[in-house]
Wavefront OBJ file of the C-alpha trace (Angstrom):
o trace
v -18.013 20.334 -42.864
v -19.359 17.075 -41.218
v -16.538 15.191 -42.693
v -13.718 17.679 -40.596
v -15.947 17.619 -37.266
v -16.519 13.753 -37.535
v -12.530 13.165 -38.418
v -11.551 15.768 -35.550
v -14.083 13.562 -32.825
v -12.151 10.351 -33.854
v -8.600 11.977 -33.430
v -9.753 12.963 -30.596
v -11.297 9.751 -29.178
v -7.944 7.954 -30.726
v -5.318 10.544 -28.778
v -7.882 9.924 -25.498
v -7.808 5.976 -26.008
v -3.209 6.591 -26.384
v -3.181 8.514 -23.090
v -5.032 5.841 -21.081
v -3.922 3.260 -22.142
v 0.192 3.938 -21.829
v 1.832 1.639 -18.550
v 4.243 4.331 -17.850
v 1.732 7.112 -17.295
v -0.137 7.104 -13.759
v -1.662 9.056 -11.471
v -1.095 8.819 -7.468
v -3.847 6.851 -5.952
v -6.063 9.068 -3.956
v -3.649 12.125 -4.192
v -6.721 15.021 -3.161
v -7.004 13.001 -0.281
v -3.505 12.301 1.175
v -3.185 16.300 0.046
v -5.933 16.945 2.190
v -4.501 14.732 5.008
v -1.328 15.958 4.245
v -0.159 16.735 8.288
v -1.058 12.951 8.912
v 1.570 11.852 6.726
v 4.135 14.544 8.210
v 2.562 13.502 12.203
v 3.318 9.630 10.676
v 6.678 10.419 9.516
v 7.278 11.653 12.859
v 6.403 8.649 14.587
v 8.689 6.457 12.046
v 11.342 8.869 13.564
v 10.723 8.023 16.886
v 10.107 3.940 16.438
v 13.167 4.504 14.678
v 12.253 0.500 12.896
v 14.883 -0.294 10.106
v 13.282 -1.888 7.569
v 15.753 -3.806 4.795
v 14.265 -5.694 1.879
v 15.369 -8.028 -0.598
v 14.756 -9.756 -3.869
v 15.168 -12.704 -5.688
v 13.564 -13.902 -9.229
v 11.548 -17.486 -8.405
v 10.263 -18.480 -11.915
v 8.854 -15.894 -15.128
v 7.106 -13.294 -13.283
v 7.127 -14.072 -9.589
v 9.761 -12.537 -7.502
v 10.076 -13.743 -3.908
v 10.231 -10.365 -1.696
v 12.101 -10.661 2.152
v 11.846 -8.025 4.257
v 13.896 -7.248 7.580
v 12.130 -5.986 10.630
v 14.472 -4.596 13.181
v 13.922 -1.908 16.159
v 15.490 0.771 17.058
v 18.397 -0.718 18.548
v 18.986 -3.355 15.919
v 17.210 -6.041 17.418
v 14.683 -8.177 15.068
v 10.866 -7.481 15.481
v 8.815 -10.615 14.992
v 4.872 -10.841 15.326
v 4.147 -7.961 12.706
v 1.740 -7.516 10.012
v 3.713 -6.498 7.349
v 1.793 -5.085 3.966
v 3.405 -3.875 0.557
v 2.053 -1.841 -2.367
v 4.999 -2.354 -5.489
v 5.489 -0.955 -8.569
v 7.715 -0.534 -11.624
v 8.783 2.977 -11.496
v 8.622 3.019 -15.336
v 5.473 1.139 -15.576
v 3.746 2.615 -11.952
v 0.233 2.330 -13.432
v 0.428 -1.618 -12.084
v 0.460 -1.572 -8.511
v 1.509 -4.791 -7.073
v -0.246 -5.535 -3.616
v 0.765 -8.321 -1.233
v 0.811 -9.505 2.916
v 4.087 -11.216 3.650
v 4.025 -13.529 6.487
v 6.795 -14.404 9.084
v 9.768 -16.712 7.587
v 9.372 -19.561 9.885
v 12.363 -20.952 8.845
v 14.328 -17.824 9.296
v 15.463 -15.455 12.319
v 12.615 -13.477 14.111
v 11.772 -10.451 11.849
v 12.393 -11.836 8.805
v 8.935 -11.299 6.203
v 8.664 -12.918 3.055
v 6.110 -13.698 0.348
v 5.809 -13.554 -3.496
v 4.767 -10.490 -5.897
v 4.273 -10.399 -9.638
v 7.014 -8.424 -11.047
v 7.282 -9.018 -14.841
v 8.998 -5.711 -15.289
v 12.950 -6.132 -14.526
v 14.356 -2.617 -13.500
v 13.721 -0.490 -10.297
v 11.014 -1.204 -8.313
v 9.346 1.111 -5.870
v 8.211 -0.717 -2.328
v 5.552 0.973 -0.263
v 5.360 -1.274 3.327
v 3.550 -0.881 6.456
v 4.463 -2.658 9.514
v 2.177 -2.913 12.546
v 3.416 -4.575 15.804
v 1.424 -3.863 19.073
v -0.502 -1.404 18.000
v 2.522 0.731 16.855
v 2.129 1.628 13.011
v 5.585 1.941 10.869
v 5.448 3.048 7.055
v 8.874 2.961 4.963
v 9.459 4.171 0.971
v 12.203 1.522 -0.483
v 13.901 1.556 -4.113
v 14.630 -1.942 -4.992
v 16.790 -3.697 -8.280
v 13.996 -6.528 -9.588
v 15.803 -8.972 -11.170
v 16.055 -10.221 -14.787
l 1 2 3 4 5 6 7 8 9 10 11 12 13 14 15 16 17 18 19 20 21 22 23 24 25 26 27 28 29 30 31 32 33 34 35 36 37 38 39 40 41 42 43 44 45 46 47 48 49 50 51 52 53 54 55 56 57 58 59 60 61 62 63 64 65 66 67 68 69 70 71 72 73 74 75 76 77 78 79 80 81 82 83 84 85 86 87 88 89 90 91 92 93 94 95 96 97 98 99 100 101 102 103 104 105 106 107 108 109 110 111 112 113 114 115 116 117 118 119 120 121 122 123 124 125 126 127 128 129 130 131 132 133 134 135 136 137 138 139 140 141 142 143 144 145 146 147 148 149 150
């Protein structure tokens, strides 16, 4: 009888150890609390609207795992916005348990509202971009879908 509850504790402990442990599986980062503050992310999307920022970003494979990201800050009317803090959350979408976190920093060697800095994206494959842009005390979030490179 021992034998069956002792075997049944380690299956148990093993199937536990399989389901934390797998890349692919993850669980949204404080999700009770962005459900609970779900109208500021509808009252946020609203303002997006109304900045009406484009945001276009770009990527291109530097050496093994690093990936240089660019990102393109433009205003409403198409105009590039320089002088932003610009912050990005990435992940694999087939491995999102490795969130990818990084503060790009104005391309001085590029127009005005061009952002750029490195992330660590071993995983080739679609890419999901989470970026918030703040510029004069005007807050911008944007959701992109990127290609990482081979």
């Amino acid at each position: 009888m021992s034998l069956i509850l002792g075997a049944t504790v380690v299956g148990n402990l093993y199937v536990l150890h399989l389901a934390r442990s797998d890349p692919s599986f993850a669980v949204e980062a404080d999700y009770y609390a962005r459900a609970v503050h779900w109208d500021d992310e509808l009252a946020q999307r609203r303002r997006n609207e109304a900045l009406g920022w484009q945001l276009a970003p770009s990527l291109a494979r530097v050496a093994g795992d690093s990936t240089f990201l660019r990102v393109h800050l433009a205003d409403a009317a198409g105009r590039p916005l320089g002088g932003a803090a610009v912050a990005v959350e990435a992940f694999a979408v087939a491995r999102s348990a490795r969130v990818e976190r990084a503060t790009l920093a104005e391309a001085p060697d590029e127009a005005p509202g061009a952002y750029a800095g490195r992330l660590r994206m071993a995983q080739p494959g679609l890419w999901e971009l989470r970026v918030v842009a703040t510029r004069d005390g005007a807050r911008f979030t944007a959701v992109r879908r990127v290609e990482a490179p081979r």
